[in-house]
C-alpha positions as CSV (number, residue, x, y, z in Angstrom):
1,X,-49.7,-172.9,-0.1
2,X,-51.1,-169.3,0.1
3,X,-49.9,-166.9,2.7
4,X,-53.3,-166.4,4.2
5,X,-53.8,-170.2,4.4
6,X,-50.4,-170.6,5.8
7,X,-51.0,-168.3,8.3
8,X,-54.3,-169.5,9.4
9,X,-52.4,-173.1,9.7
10,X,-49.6,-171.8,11.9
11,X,-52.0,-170.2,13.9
12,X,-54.1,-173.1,14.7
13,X,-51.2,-175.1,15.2
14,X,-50.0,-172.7,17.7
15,X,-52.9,-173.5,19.6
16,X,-53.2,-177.2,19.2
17,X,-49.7,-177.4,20.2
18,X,-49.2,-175.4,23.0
19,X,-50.1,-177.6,26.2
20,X,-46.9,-179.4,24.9
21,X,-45.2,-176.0,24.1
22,X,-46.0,-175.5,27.4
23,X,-45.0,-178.8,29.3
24,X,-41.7,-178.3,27.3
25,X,-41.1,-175.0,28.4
26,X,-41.5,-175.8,32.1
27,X,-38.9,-178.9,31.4
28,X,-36.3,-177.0,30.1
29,X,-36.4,-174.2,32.8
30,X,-36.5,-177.3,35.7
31,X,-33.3,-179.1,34.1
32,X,-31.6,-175.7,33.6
33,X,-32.8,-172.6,34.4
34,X,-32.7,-170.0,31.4
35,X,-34.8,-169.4,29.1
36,X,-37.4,-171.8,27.3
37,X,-36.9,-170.1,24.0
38,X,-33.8,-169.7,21.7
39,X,-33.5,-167.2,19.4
40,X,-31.1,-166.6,16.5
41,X,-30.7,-164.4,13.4
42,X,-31.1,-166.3,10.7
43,X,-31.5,-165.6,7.0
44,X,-34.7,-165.2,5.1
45,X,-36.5,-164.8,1.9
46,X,-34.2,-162.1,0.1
47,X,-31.7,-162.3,2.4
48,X,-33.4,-160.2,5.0
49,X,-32.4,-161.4,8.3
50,X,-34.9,-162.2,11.2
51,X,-34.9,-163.8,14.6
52,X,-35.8,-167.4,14.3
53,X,-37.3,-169.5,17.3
54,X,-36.8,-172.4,19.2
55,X,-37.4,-174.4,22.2
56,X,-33.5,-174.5,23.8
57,X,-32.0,-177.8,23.6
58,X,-29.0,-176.9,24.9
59,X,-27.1,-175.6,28.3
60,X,-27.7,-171.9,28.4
61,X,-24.5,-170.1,27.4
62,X,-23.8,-173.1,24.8
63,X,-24.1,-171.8,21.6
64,X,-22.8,-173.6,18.5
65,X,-18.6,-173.0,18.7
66,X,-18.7,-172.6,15.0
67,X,-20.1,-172.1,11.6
68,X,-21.5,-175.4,10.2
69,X,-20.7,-177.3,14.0
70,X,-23.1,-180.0,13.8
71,X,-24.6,-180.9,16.9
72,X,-24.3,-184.8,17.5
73,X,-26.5,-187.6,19.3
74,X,-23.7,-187.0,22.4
75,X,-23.1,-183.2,22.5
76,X,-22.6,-182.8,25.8
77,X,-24.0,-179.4,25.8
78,X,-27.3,-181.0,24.7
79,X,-29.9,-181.4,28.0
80,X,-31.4,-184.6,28.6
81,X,-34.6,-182.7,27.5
82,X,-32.9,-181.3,24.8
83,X,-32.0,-185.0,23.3
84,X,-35.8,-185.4,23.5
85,X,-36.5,-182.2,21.9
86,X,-34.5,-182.9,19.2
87,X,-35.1,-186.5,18.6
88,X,-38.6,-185.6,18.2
89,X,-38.3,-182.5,16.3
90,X,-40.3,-180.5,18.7
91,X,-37.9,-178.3,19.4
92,X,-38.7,-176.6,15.7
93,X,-42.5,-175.4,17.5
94,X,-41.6,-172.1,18.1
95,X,-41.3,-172.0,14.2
96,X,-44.4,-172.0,14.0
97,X,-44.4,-168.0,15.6
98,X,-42.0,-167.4,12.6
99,X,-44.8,-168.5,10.1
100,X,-47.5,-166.1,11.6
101,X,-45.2,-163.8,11.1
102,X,-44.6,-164.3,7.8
103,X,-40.8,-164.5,8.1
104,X,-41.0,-168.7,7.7
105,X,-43.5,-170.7,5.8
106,X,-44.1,-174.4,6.7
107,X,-42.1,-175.9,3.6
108,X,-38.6,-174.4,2.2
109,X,-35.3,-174.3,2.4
110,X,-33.9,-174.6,6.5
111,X,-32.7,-170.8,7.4
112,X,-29.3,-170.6,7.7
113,X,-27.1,-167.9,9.7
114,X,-25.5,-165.1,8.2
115,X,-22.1,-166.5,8.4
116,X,-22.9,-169.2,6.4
117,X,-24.8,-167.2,3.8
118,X,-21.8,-164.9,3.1
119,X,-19.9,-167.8,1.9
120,X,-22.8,-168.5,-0.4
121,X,-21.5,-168.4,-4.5
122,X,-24.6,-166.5,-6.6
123,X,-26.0,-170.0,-7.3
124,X,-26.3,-171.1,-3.5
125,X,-28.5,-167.2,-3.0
126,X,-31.1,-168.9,-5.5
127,X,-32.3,-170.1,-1.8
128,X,-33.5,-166.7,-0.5
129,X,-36.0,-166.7,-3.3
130,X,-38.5,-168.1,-1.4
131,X,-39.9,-167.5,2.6
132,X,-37.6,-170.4,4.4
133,X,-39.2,-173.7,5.5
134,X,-39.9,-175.1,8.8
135,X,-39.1,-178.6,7.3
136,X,-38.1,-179.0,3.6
137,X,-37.0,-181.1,1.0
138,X,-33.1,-181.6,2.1
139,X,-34.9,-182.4,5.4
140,X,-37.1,-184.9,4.4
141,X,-34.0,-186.3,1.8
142,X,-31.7,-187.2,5.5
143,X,-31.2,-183.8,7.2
144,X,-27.7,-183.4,8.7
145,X,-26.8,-187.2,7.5
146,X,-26.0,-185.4,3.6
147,X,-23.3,-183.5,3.0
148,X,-23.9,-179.4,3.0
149,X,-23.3,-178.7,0.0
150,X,-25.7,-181.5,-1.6
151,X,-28.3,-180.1,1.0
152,X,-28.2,-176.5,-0.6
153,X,-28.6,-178.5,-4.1
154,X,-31.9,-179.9,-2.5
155,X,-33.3,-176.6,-1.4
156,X,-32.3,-175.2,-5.2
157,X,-33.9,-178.0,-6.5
158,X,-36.8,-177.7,-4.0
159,X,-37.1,-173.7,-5.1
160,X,-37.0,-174.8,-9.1
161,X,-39.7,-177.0,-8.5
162,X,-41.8,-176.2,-5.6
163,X,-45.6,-177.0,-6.5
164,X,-48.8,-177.4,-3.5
165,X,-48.5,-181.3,-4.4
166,X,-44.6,-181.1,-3.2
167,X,-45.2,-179.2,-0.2
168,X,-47.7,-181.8,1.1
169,X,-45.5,-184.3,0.0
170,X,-42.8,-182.9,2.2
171,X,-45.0,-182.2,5.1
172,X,-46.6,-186.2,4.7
173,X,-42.9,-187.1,5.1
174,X,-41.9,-185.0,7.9
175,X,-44.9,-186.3,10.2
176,X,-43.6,-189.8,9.4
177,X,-40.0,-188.9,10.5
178,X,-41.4,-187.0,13.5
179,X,-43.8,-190.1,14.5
180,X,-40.7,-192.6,14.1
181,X,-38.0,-190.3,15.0
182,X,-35.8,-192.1,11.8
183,X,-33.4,-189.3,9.6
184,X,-34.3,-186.5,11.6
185,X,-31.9,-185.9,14.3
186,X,-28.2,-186.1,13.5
187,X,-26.2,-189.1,14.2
């Protein structure tokens, strides 16, 4: 998809989306207090680093306890809210900012952080070749349910042979695992 499409997209989005952007935001701060956003540097398209945003799913303070710590269905530093979030993927809305900005597009390879990147070997970097996705094809294949290293063969795979017809074939798939909520959040 073209960066000036894209960004008209995102944009719209942004606006169709925020009463529930909205509704969220006030959730969050009435279970917890803190803020309504997360941020964290990720890693980009050329390995520049930028702030990616989220709704915050989980207990302010909480942050992951480790490179790669996946986040399971009973975290307990997940929020009720959070679960919800998550479940339904809407936590990922604030991406949509990212994609205005041209640091994210919708489809390609999950941002990582730049712990995890510096482990990369120079066939893994083949990633950063391309703007990083809101959803992607690793996500769409079973998300955190694949091994990590199979999930960077995805994204390779994904930036060898991305294509308009992919990318709407990813995006047709993500809105069916958002509306049924199956192989998106971890187990």
């Amino acid at each position: 998809m073209s960066r000036p499409a894209e960004k008209l997209l995102a944009g719209l989005l942004l606006l169709l989306t925020a009463p529930l952007t909205i509704v969220a935001a006030i959730l969050i701060r009435l279970e917890g207090g803190g803020s309504a956003i997360y941020r964290q540097v990720r890693v980009g398209k050329d390995g520049v680093e930028f702030e990616m945003l989220k709704l915050r799913t989980m207990r302010p303070g909480s942050d992951p306890v480790g490179v790669g710590t996946v986040v399971g269905r009973d975290d307990p530093r997940v929020t009720r809210v959070g679960r919800w979030l998550r479940r339904t993927s809407l936590d990922e809305l604030p991406n949509l900012v990212n994609v205005w900005r041209g640091e994210m597009s919708l489809v390609g390879p999950r941002p990582t952080i730049p712990a995890q990147v510096a482990d990369y070997t120079p066939r893994q970097h083949r990633r950063h070749e391309v703007r990083p996705g809101i959803t992607g094809w690793a996500q769409v294949q079973g998300r955190a349910g694949i091994p990590w290293d199979e999930r960077i063969e995805l994204d390779i795979e994904y930036v060898e042979n991305r294509s308009l017809r992919l990318d709407l074939e990813i995006l047709r798939r993500t809105i069916w695992l958002a509306a049924t909520g199956h192989g998106l959040a971890p187990d």
